[in-house]
C-alpha positions as CSV (number, residue, x, y, z in Angstrom):
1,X,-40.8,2.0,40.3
2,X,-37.3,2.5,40.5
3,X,-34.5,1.6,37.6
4,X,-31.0,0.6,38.1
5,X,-27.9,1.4,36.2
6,X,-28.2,-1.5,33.9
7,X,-31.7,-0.8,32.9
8,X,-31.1,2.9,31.9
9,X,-31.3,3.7,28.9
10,X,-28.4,4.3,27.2
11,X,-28.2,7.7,24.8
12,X,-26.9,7.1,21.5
13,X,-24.5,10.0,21.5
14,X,-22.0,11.1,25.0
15,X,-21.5,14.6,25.4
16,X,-18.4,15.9,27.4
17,X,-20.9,16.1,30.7
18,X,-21.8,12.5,30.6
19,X,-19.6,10.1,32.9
20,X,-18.5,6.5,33.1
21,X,-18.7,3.8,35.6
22,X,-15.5,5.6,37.2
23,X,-16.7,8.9,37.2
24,X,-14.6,10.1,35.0
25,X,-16.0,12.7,31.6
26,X,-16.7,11.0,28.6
27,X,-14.9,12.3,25.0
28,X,-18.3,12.7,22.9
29,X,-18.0,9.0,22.1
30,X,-20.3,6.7,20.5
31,X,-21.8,3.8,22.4
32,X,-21.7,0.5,20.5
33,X,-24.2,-2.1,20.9
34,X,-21.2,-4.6,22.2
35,X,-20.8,-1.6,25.0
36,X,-17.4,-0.3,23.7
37,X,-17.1,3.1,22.4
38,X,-15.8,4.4,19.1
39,X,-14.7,8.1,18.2
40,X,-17.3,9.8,15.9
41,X,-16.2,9.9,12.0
42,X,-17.0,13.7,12.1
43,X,-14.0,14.1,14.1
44,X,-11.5,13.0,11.5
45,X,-10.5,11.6,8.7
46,X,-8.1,8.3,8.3
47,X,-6.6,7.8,4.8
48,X,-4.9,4.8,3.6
49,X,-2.2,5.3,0.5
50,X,-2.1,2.7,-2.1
51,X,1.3,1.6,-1.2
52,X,0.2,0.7,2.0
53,X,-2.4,-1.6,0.8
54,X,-0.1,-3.4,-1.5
55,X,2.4,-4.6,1.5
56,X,-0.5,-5.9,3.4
57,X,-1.5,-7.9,0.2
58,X,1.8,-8.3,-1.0
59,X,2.7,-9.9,2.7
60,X,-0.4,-11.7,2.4
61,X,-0.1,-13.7,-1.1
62,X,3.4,-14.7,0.1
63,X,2.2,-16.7,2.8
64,X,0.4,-19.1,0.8
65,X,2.1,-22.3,0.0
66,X,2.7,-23.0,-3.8
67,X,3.4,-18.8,-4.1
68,X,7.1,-19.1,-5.4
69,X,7.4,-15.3,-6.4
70,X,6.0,-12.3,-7.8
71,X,5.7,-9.9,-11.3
72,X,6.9,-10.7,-14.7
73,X,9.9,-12.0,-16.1
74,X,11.4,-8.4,-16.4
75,X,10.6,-7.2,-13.2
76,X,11.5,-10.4,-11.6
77,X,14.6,-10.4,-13.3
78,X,15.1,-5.9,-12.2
79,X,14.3,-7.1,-8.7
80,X,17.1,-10.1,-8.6
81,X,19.6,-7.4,-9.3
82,X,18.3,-5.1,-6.7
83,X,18.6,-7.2,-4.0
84,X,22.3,-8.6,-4.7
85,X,22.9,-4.8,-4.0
86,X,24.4,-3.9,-1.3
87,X,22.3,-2.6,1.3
88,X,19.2,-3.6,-1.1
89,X,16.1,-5.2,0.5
90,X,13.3,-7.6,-1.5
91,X,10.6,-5.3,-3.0
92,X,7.0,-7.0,-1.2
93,X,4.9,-4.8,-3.9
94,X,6.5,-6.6,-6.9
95,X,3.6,-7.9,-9.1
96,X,0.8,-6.1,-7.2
97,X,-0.9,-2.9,-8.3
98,X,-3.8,-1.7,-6.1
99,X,-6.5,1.1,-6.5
100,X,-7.9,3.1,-3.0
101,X,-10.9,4.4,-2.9
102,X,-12.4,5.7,0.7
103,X,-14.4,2.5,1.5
104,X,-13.4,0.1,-1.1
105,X,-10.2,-1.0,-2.2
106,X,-9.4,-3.8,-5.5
107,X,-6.0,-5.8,-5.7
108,X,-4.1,-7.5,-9.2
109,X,-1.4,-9.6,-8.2
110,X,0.9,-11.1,-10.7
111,X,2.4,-14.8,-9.3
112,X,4.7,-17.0,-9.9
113,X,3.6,-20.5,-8.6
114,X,5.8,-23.5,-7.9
115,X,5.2,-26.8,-10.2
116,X,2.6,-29.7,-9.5
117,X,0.5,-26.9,-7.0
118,X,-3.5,-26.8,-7.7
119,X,-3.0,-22.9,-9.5
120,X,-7.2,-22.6,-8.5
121,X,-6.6,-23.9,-5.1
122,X,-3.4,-21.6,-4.6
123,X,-5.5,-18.7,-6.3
124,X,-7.9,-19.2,-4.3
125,X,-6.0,-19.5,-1.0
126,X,-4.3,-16.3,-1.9
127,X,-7.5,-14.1,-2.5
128,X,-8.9,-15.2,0.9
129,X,-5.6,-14.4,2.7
130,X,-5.1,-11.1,1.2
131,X,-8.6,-10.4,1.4
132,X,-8.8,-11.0,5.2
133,X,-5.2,-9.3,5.5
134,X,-6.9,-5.7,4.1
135,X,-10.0,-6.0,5.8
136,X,-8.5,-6.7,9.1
137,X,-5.7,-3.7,9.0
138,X,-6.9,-1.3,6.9
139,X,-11.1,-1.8,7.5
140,X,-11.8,-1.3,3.7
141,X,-14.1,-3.5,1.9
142,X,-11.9,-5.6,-0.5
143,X,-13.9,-5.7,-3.7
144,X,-12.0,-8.0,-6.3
145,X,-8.9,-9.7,-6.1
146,X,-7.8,-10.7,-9.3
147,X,-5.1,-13.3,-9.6
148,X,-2.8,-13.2,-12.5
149,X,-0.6,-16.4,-13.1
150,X,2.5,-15.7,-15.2
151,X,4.8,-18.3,-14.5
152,X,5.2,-21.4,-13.2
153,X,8.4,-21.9,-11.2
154,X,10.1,-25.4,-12.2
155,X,11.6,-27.5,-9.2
156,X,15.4,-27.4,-11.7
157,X,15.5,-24.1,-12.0
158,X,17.4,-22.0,-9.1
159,X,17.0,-18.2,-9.2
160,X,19.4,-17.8,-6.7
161,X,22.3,-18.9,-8.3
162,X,23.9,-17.2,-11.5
163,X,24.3,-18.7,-14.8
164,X,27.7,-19.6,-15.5
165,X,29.2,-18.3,-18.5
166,X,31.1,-20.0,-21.0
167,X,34.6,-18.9,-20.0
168,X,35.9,-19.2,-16.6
């Protein structure tokens, strides 16, 4: 009986004598069942700092309608000044503290929601977008995500524009 290609077995591990389709070597890669091939963890090592992880989840939480802003008053209020700097750019990690582990990762945000949202339906939406957000860029397992609400942002009130003072 004779086999063809497709009904070879396939070895788990390639060695550098082992070729493709095209003939070419293969790179000691794994074979995955979906028949791509990934590198083998003992040939490296990929580290993810904790300020990384809060942009993605910072960027993440600020894409949910009803999010108005981020952190407490104080650091709301530190941040407002730093970005009427010149040359001064919005902080994305305001209000978001993360801890890395190798696998696993855990995310507190602090928000600021506008008035007359759902806050469980904006919580909510904001744990499964920064949840998806990690998992997809970083490939850690997202734990927890736990929502803080400290504000709620009223539709008369305008950050953007200083108070006047008394005297002109």
């Amino acid at each position: 009986m004779t086999t063809t290609k497709a009904e070879a077995p396939v070895s788990p591990q390639r060695t550098s004598t082992d070729r493709d389709d095209d003939g070419s070597k293969g790179q000691g890669l794994e074979k995955r069942a979906d028949g791509a091939f990934r590198v083998p963890a003992e040939r490296g090592r990929t580290s993810i700092a904790n300020s990384v992880v809060e942009k993605i989840a910072g960027m993440a939480a600020r894409e949910v309608l009803g999010v108005h802003d981020f952190g407490g008053s104080l650091a709301r209020s530190m941040g407002a000044i730093r970005d009427r700097v010149p040359g001064g750019r919005p902080n994305v990690t305001r209000g978001v503290k993360v801890e890395v582990g190798e696998r696993q990762t855990a995310v507190d945000l602090e928000l600021v929601v506008e008035y007359g949202v759902a806050i469980t339906d904006v919580s909510a939406d904001v744990r499964e977008n920064v949840i998806s957000a990690v998992e997809r860029m970083t490939g850690l397992e997202v734990v927890e995500v736990n929502v803080s609400i400290v504000d709620v942002h009223l539709p008369d009130e305008d950050d953007d524009i200083p108070a006047e003072g008394r005297v002109q």
